[in-house]
N, C-alpha and C positions, 0 to 999 in steps of 0.2 A: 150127449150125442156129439157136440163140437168136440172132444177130450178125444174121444173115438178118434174123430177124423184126424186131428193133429196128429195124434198118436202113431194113425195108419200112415201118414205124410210122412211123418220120422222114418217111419222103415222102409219109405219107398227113397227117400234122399238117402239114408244108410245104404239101400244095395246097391244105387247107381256110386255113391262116393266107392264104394269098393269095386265095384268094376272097374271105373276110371284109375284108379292105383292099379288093379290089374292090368287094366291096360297100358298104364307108364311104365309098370316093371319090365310086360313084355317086349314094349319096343328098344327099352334099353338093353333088354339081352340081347334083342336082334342086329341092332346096332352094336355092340361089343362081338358078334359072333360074323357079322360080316366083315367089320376090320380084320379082324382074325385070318378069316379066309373068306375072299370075295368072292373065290371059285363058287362056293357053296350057295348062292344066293336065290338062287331058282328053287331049292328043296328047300331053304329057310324061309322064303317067304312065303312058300306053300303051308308048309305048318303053322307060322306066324297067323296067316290067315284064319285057320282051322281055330285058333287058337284063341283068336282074338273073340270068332262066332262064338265059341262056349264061354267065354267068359260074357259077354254081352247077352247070351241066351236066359245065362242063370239069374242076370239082374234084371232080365226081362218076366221070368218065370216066378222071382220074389216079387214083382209088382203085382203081378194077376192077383196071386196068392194073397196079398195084403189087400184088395182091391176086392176078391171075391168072398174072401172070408171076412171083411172088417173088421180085422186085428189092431 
């Protein structure tokens, strides 16, 4: 039963470790694309945002899953 739970713990630290690099790569695009063009910063940041939600959804949506199935 503890083997279990460690186990489940592993793929819950795994999905947030990968959002989190999700989320570093995306701000570094956003950051290189407003240097770019600063004009553009009101629709970048809008998508940024949208952007940021889905990736945080899906490390939220692997937890449940590790969490409800006891994987």
């Amino acid at each position: 039963m503890m083997l279990a739970t460690m186990t489940g713990n592993v793929h819950i630290g795994l999905a947030f470790a990968g959002a989190s690099i999700g989320d570093g790569i995306a701000t570094v695009g956003l950051l290189i694309a407003l240097a770019r063009n600063p004009g553009m910063s009101g629709r970048l940041l809008t998508w940024f945002f949208v952007g940021i939600g889905l990736i945080e959804a899906w490390a939220v949506i692997g937890w449940l899953v590790v969490s409800k199935t006891g994987l």
